[in-house]
PDB file of N, CA, C and O in Angstrom, chain B, residues numbered from 101:
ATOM      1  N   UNK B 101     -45.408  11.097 156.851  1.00  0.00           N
ATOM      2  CA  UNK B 101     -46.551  11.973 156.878  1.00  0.00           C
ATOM      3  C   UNK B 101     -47.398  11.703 155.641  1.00  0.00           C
ATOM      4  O   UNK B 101     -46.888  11.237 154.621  1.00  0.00           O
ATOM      5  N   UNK B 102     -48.907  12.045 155.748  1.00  0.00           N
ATOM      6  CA  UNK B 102     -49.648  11.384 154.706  1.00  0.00           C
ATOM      7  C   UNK B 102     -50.691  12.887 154.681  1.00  0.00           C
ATOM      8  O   UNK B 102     -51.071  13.244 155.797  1.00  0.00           O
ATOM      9  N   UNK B 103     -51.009  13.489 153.844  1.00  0.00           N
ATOM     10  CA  UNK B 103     -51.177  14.718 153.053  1.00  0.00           C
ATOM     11  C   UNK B 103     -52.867  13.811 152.703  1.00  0.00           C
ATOM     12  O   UNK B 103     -52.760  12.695 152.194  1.00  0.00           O
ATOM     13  N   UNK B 104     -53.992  14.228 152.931  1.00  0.00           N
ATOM     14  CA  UNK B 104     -55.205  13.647 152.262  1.00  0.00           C
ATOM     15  C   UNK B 104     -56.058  15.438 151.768  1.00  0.00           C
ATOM     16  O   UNK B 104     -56.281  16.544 152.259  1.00  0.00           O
ATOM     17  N   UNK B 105     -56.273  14.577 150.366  1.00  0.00           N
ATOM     18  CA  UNK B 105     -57.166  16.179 149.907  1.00  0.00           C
ATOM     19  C   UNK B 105     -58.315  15.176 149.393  1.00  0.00           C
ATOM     20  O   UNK B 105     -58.393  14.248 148.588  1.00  0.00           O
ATOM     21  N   UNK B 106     -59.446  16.081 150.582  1.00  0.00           N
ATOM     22  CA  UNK B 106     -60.763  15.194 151.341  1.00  0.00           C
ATOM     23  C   UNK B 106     -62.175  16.646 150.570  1.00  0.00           C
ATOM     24  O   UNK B 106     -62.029  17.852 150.369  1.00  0.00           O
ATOM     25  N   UNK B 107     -63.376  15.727 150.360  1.00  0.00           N
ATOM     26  CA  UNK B 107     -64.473  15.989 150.552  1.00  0.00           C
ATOM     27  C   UNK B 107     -64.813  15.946 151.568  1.00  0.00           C
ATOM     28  O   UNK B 107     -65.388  14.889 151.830  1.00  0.00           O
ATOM     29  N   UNK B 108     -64.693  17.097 152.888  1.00  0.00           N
ATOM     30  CA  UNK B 108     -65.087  16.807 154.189  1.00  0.00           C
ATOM     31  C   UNK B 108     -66.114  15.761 154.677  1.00  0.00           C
ATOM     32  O   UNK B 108     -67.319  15.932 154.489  1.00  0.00           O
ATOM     33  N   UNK B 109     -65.685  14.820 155.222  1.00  0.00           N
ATOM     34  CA  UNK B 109     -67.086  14.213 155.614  1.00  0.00           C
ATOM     35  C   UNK B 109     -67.627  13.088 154.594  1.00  0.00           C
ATOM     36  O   UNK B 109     -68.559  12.289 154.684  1.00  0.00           O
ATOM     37  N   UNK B 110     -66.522  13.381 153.429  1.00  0.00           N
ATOM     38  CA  UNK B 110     -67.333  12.382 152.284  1.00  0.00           C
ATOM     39  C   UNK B 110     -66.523  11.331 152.167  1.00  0.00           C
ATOM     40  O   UNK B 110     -66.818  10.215 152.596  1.00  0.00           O
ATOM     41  N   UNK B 111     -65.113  11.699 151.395  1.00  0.00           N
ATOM     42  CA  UNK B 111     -64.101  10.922 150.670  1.00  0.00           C
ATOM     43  C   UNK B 111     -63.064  11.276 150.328  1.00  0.00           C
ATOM     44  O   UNK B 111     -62.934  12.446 149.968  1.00  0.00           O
ATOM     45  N   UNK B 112     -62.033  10.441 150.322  1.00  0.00           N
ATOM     46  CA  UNK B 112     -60.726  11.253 150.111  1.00  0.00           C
ATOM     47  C   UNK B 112     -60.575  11.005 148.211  1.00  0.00           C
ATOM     48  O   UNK B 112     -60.800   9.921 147.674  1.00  0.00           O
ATOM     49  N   UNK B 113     -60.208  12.114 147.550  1.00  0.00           N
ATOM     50  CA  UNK B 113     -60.137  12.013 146.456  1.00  0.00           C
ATOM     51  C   UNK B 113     -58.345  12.030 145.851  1.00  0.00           C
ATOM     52  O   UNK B 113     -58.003  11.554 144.769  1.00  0.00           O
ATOM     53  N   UNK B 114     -57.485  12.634 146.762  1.00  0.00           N
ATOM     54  CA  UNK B 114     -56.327  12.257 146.653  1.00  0.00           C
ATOM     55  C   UNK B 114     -55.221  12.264 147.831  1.00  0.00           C
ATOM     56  O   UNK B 114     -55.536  13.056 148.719  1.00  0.00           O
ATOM     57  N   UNK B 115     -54.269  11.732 148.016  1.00  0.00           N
ATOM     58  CA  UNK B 115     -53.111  12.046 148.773  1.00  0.00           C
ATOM     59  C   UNK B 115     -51.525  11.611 148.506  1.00  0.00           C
ATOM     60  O   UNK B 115     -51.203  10.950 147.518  1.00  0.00           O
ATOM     61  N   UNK B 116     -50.827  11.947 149.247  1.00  0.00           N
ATOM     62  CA  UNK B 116     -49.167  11.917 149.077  1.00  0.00           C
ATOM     63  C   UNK B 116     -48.478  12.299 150.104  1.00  0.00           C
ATOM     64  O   UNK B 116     -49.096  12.932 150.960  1.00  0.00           O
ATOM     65  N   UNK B 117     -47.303  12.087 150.279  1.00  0.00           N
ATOM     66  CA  UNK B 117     -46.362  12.304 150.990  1.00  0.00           C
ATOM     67  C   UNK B 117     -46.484  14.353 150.887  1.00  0.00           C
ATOM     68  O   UNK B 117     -45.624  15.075 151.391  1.00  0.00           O
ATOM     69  N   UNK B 118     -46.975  14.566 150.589  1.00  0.00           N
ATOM     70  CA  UNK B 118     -47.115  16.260 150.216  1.00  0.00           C
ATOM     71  C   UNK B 118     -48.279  16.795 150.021  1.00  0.00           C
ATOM     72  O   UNK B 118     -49.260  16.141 149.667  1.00  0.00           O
ATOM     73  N   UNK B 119     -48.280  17.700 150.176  1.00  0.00           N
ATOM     74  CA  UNK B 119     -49.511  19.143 149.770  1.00  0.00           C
ATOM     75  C   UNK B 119     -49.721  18.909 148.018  1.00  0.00           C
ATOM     76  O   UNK B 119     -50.782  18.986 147.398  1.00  0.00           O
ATOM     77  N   UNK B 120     -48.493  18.635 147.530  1.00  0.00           N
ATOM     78  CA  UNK B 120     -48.056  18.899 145.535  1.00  0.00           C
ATOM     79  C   UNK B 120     -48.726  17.055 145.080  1.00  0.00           C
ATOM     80  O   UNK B 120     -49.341  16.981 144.017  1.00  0.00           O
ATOM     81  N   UNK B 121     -48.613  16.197 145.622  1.00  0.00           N
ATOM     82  CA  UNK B 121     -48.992  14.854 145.245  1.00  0.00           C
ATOM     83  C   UNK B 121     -50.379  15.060 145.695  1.00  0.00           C
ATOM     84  O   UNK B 121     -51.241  14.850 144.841  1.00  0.00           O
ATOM     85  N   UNK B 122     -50.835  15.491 147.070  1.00  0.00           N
ATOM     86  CA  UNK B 122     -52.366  14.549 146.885  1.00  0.00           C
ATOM     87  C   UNK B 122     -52.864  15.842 146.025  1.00  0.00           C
ATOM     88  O   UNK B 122     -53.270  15.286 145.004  1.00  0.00           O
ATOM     89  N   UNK B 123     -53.057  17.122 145.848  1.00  0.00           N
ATOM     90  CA  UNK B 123     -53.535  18.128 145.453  1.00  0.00           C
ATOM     91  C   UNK B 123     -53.638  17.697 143.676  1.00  0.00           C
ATOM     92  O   UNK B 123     -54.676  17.820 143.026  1.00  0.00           O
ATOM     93  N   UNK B 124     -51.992  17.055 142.970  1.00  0.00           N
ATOM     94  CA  UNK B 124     -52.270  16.079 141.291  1.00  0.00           C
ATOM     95  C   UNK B 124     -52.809  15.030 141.804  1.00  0.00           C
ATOM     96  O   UNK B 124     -53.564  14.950 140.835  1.00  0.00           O
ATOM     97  N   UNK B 125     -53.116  14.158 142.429  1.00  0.00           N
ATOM     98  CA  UNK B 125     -53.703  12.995 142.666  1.00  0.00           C
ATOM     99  C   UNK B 125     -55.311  13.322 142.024  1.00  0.00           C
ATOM    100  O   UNK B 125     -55.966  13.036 141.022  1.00  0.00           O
ATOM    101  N   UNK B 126     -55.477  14.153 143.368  1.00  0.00           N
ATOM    102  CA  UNK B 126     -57.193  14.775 142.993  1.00  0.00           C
ATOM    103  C   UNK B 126     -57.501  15.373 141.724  1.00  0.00           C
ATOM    104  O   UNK B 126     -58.658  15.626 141.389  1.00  0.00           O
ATOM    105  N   UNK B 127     -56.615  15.576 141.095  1.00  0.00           N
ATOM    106  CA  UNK B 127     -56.899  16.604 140.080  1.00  0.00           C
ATOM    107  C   UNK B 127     -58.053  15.271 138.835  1.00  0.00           C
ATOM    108  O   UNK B 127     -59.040  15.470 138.127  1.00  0.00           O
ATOM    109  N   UNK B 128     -57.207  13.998 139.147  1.00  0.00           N
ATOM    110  CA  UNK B 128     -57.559  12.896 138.169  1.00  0.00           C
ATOM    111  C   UNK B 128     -59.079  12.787 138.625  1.00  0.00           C
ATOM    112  O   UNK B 128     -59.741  12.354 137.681  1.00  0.00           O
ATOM    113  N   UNK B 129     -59.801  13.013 139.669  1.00  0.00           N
ATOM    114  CA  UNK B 129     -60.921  12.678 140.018  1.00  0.00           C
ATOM    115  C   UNK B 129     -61.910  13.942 140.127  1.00  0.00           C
ATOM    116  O   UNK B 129     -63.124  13.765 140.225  1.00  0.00           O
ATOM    117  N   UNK B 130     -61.490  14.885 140.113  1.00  0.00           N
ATOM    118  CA  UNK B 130     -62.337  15.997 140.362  1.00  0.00           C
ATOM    119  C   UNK B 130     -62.839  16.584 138.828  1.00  0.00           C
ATOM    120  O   UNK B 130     -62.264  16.576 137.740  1.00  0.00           O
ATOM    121  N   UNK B 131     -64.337  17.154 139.302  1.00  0.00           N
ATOM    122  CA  UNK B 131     -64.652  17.610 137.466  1.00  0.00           C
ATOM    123  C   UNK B 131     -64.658  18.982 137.709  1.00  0.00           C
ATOM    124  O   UNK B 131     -64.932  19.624 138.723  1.00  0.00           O
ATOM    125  N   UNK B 132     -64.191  19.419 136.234  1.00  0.00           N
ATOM    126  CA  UNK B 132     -63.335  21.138 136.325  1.00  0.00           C
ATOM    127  C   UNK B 132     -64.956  21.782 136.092  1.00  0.00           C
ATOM    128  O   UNK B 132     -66.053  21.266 136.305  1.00  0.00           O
ATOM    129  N   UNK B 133     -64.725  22.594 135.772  1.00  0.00           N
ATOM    130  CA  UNK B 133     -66.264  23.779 135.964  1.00  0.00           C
ATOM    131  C   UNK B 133     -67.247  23.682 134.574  1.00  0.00           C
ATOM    132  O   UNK B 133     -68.236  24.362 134.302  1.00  0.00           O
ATOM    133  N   UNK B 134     -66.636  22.636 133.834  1.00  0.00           N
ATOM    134  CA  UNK B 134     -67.600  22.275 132.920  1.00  0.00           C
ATOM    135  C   UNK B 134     -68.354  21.000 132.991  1.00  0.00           C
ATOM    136  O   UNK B 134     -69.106  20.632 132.088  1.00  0.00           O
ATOM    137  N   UNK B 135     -68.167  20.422 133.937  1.00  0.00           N
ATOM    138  CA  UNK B 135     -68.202  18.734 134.653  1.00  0.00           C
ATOM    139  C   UNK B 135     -67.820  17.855 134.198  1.00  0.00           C
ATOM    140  O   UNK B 135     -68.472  16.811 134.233  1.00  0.00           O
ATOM    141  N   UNK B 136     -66.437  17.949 133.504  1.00  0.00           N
ATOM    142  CA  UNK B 136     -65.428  17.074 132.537  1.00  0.00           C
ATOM    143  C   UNK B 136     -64.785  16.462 133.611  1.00  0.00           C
ATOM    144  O   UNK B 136     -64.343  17.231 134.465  1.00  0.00           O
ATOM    145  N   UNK B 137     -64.606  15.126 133.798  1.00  0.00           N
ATOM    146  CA  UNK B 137     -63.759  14.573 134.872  1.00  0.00           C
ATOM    147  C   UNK B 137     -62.670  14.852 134.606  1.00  0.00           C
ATOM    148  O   UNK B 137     -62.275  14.417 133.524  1.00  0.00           O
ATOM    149  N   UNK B 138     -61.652  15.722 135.472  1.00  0.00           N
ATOM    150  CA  UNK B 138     -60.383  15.606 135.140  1.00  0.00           C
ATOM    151  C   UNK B 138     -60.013  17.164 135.757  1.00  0.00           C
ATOM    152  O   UNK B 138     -61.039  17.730 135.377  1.00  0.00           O
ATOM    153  N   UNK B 139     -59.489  17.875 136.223  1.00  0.00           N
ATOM    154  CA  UNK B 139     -59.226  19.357 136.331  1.00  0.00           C
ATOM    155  C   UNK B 139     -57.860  19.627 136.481  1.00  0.00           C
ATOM    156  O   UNK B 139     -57.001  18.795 136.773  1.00  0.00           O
ATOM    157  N   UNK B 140     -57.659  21.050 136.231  1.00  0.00           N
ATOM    158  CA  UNK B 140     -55.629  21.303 136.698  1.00  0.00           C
ATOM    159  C   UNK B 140     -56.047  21.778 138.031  1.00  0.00           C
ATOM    160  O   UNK B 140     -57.003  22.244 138.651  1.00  0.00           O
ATOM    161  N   UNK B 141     -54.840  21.416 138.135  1.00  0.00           N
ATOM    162  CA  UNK B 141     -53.971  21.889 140.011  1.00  0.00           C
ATOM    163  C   UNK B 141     -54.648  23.111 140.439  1.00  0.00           C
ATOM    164  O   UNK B 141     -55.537  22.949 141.274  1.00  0.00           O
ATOM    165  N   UNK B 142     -54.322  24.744 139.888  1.00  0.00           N
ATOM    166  CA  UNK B 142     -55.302  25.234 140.169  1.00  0.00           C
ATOM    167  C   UNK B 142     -56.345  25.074 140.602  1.00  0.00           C
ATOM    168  O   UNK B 142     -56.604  25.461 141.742  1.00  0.00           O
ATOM    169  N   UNK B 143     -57.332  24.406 139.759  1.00  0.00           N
ATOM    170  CA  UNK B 143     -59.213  24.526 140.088  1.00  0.00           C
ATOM    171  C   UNK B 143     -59.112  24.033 141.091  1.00  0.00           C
ATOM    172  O   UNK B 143     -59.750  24.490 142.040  1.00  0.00           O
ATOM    173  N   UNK B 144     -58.171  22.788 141.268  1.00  0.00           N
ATOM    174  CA  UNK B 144     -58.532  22.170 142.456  1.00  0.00           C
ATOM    175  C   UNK B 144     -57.864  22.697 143.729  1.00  0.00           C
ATOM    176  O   UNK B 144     -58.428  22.385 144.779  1.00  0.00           O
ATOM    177  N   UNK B 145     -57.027  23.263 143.792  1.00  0.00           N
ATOM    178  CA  UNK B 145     -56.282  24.166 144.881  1.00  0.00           C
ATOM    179  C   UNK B 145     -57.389  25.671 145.207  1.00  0.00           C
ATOM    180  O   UNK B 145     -57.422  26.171 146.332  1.00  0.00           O
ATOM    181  N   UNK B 146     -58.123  26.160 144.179  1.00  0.00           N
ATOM    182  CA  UNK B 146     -59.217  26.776 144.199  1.00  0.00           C
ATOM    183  C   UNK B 146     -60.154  26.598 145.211  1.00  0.00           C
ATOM    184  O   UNK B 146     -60.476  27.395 146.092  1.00  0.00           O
ATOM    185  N   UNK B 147     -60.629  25.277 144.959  1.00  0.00           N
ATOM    186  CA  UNK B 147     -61.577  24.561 145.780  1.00  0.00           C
ATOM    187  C   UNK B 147     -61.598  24.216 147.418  1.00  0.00           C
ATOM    188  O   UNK B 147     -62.520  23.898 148.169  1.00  0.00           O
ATOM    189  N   UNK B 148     -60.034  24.441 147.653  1.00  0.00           N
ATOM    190  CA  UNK B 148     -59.576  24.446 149.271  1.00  0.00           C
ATOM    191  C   UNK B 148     -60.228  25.151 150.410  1.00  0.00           C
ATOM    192  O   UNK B 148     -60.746  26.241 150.168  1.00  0.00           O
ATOM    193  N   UNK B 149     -60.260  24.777 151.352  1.00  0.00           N
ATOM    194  CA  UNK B 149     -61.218  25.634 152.294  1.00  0.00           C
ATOM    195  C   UNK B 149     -60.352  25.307 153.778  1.00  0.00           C
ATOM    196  O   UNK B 149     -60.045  24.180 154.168  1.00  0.00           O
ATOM    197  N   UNK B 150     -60.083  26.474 154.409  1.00  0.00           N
ATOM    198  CA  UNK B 150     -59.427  25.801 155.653  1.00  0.00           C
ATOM    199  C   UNK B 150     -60.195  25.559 156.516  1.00  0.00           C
ATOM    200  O   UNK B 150     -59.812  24.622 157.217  1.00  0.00           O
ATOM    201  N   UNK B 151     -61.423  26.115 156.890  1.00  0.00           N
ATOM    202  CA  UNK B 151     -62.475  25.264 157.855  1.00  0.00           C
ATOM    203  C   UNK B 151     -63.776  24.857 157.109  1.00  0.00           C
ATOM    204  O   UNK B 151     -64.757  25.581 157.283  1.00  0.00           O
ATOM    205  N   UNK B 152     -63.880  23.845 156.349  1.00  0.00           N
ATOM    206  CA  UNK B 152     -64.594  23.357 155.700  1.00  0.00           C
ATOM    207  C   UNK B 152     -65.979  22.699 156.547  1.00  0.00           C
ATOM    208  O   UNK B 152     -66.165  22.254 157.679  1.00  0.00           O
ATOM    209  N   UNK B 153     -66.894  22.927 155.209  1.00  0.00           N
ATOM    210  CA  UNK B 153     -68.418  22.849 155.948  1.00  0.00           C
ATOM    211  C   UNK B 153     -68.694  21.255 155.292  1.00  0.00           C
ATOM    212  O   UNK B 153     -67.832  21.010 154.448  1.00  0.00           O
ATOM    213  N   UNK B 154     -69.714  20.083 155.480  1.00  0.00           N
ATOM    214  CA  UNK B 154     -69.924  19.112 154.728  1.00  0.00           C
ATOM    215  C   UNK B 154     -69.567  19.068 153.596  1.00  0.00           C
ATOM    216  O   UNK B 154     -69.685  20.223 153.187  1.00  0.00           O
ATOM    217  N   UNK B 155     -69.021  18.163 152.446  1.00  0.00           N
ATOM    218  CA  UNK B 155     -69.037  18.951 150.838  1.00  0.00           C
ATOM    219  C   UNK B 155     -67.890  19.460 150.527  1.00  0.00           C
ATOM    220  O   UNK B 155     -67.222  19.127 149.548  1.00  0.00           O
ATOM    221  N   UNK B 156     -67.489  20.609 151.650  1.00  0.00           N
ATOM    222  CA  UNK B 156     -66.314  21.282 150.658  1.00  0.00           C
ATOM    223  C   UNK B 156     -65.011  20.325 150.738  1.00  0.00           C
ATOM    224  O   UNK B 156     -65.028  19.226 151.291  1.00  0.00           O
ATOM    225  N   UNK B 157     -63.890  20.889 150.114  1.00  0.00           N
ATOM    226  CA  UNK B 157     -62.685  20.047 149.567  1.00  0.00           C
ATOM    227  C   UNK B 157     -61.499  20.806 150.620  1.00  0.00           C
ATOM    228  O   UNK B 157     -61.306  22.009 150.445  1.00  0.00           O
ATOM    229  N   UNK B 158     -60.948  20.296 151.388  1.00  0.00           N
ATOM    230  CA  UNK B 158     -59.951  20.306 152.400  1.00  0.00           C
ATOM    231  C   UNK B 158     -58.810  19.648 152.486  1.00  0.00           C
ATOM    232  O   UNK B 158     -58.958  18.793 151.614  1.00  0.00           O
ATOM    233  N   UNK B 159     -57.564  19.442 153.050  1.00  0.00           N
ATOM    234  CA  UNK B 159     -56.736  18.772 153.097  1.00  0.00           C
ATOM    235  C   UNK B 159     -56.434  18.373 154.996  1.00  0.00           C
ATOM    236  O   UNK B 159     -56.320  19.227 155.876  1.00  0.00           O
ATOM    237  N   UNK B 160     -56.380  17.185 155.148  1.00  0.00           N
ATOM    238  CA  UNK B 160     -56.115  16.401 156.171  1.00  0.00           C
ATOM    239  C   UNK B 160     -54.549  16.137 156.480  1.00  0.00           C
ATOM    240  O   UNK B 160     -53.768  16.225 155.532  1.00  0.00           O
ATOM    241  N   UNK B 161     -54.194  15.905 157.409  1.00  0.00           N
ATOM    242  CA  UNK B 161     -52.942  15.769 157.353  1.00  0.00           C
ATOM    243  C   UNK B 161     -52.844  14.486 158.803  1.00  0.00           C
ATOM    244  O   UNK B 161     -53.593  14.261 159.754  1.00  0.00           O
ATOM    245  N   UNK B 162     -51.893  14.045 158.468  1.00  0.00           N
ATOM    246  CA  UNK B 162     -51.481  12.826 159.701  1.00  0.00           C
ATOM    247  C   UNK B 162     -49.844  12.635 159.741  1.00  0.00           C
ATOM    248  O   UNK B 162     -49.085  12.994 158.841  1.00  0.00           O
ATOM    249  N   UNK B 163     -49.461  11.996 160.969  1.00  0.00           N
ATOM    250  CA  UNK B 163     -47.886  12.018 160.777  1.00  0.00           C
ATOM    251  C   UNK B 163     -48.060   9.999 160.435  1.00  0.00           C
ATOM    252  O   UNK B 163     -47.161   9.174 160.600  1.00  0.00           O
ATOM    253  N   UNK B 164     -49.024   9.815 160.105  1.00  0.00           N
ATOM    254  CA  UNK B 164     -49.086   8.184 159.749  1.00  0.00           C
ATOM    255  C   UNK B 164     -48.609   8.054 158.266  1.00  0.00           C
ATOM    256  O   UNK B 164     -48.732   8.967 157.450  1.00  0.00           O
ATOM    257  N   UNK B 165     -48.094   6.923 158.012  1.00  0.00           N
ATOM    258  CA  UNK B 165     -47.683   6.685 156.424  1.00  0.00           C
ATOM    259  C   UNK B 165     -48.845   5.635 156.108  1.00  0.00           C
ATOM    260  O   UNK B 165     -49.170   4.588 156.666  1.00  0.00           O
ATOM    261  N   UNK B 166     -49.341   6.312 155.006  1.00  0.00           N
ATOM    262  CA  UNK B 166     -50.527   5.309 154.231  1.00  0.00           C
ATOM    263  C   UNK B 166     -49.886   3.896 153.956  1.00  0.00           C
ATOM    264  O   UNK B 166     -48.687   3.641 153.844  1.00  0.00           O
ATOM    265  N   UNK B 167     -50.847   3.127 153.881  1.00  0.00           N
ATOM    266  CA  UNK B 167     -50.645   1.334 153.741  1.00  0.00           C
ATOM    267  C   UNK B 167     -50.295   1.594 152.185  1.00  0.00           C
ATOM    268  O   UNK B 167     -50.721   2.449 151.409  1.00  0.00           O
ATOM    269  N   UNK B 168     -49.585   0.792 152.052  1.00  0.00           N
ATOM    270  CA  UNK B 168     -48.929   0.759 150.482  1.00  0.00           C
ATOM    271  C   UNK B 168     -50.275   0.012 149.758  1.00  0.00           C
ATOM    272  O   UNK B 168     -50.689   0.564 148.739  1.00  0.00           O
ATOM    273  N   UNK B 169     -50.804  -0.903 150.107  1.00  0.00           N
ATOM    274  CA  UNK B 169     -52.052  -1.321 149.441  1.00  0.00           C
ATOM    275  C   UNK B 169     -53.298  -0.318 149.020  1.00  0.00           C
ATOM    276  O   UNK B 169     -54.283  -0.755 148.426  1.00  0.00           O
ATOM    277  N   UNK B 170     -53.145   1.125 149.405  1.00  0.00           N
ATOM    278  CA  UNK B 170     -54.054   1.599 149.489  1.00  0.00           C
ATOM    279  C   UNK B 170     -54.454   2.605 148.363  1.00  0.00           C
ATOM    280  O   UNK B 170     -55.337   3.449 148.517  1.00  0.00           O
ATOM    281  N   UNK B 171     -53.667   2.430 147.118  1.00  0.00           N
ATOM    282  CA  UNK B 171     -53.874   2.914 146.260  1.00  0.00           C
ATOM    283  C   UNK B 171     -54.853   2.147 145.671  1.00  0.00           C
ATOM    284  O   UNK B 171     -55.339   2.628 144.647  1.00  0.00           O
ATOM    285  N   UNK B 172     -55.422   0.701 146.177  1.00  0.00           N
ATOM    286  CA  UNK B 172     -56.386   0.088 145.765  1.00  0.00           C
ATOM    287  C   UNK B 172     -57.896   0.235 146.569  1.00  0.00           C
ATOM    288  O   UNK B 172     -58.904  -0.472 146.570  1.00  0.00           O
ATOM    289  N   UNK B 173     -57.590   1.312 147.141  1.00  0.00           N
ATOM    290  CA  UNK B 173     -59.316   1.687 148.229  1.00  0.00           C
ATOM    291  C   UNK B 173     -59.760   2.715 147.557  1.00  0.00           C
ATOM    292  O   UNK B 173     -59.252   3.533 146.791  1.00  0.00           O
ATOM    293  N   UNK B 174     -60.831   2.517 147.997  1.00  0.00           N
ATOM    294  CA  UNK B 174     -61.839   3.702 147.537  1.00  0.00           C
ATOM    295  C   UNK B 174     -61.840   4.737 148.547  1.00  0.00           C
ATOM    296  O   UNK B 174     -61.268   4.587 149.627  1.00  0.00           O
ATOM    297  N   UNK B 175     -62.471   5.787 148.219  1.00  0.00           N
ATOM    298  CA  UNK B 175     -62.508   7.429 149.178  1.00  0.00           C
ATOM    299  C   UNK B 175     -62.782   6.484 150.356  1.00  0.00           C
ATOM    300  O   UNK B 175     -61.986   6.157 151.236  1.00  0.00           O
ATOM    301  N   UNK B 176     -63.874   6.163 150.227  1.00  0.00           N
ATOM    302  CA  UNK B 176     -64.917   6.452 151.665  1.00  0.00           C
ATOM    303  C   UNK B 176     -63.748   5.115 152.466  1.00  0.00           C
ATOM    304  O   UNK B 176     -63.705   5.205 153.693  1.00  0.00           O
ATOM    305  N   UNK B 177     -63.149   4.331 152.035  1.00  0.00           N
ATOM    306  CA  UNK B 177     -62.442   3.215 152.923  1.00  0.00           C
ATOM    307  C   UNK B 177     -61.171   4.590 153.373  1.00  0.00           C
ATOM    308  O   UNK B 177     -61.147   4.771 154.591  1.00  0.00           O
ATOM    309  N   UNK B 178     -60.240   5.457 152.618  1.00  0.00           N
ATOM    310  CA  UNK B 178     -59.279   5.586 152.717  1.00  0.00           C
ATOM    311  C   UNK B 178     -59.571   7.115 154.268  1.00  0.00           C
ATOM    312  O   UNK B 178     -58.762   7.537 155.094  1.00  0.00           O
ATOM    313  N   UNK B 179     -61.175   7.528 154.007  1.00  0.00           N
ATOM    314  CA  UNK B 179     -61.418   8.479 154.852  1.00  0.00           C
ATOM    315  C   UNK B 179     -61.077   7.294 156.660  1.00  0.00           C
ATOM    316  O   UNK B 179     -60.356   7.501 157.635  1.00  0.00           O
ATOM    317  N   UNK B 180     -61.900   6.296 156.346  1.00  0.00           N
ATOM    318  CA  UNK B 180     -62.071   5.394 157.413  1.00  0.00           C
ATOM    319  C   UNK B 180     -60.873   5.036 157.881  1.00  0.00           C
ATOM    320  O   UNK B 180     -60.753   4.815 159.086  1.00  0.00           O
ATOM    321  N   UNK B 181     -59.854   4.925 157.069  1.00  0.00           N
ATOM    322  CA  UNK B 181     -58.402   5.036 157.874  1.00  0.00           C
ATOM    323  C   UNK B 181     -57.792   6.163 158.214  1.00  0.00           C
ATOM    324  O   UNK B 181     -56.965   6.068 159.120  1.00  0.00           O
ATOM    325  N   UNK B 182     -58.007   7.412 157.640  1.00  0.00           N
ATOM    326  CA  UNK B 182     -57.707   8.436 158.399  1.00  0.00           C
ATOM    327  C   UNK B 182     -58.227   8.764 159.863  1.00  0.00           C
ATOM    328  O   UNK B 182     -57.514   9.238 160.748  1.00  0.00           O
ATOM    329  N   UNK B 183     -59.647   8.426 159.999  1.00  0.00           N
ATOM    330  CA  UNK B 183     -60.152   8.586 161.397  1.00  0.00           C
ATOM    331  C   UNK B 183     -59.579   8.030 162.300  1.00  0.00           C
ATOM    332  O   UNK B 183     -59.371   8.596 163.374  1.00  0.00           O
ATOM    333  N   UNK B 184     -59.100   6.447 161.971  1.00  0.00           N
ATOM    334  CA  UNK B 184     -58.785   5.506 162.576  1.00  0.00           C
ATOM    335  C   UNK B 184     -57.368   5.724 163.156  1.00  0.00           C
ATOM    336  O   UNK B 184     -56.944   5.277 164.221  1.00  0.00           O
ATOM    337  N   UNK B 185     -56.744   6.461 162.294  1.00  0.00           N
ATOM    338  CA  UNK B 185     -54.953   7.013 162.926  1.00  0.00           C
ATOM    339  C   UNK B 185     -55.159   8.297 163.602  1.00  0.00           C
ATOM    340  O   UNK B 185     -54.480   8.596 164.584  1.00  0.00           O
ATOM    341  N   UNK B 186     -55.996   9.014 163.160  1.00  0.00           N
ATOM    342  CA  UNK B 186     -56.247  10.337 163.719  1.00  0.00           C
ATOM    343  C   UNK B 186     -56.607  10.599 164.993  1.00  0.00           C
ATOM    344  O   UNK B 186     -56.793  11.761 165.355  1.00  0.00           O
TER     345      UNK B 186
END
């Protein structure tokens, strides 16, 4: 199973085998409320939305296991494989 915590519609900013990995994943990419790149678990668990509009920050879920190469893609490639298993 592959856990994606997504900019609806935009990019995936983190994921993991879990809710607890992609949620620290994102934390490295998201900017906290002062626009410092970087935020804790909180802000970004904050930011969750269960029916998310364009923009907001959601989590995806698939029973697919991410390509091991894919810690080398960017959002918008790693969204394009979620559609693609989904």
């Amino acid at each position: 199973m592959t856990i994606l915590y997504v900019q609806h519609d935009y990019a995936v900013f983190g994921f993991g085998e879990t809710r607890k990995e992609a949620i620290e994943m994102a934390t490295q990419w998201l900017k906290d409320e002062t626009g410092k790149q970087g935020c804790s678990v909180e802000y970004a668990e904050s930011l969750l939305v269960a029916s998310p509009k364009p923009g907001q920050m959601t989590l995806y879920k698939t029973d697919e296991t991410i390509p091991a190469d894919a810690e080398n893609w960017g959002g918008e490639e790693l969204l394009d494989w979620y559609y693609d298993v989904a």
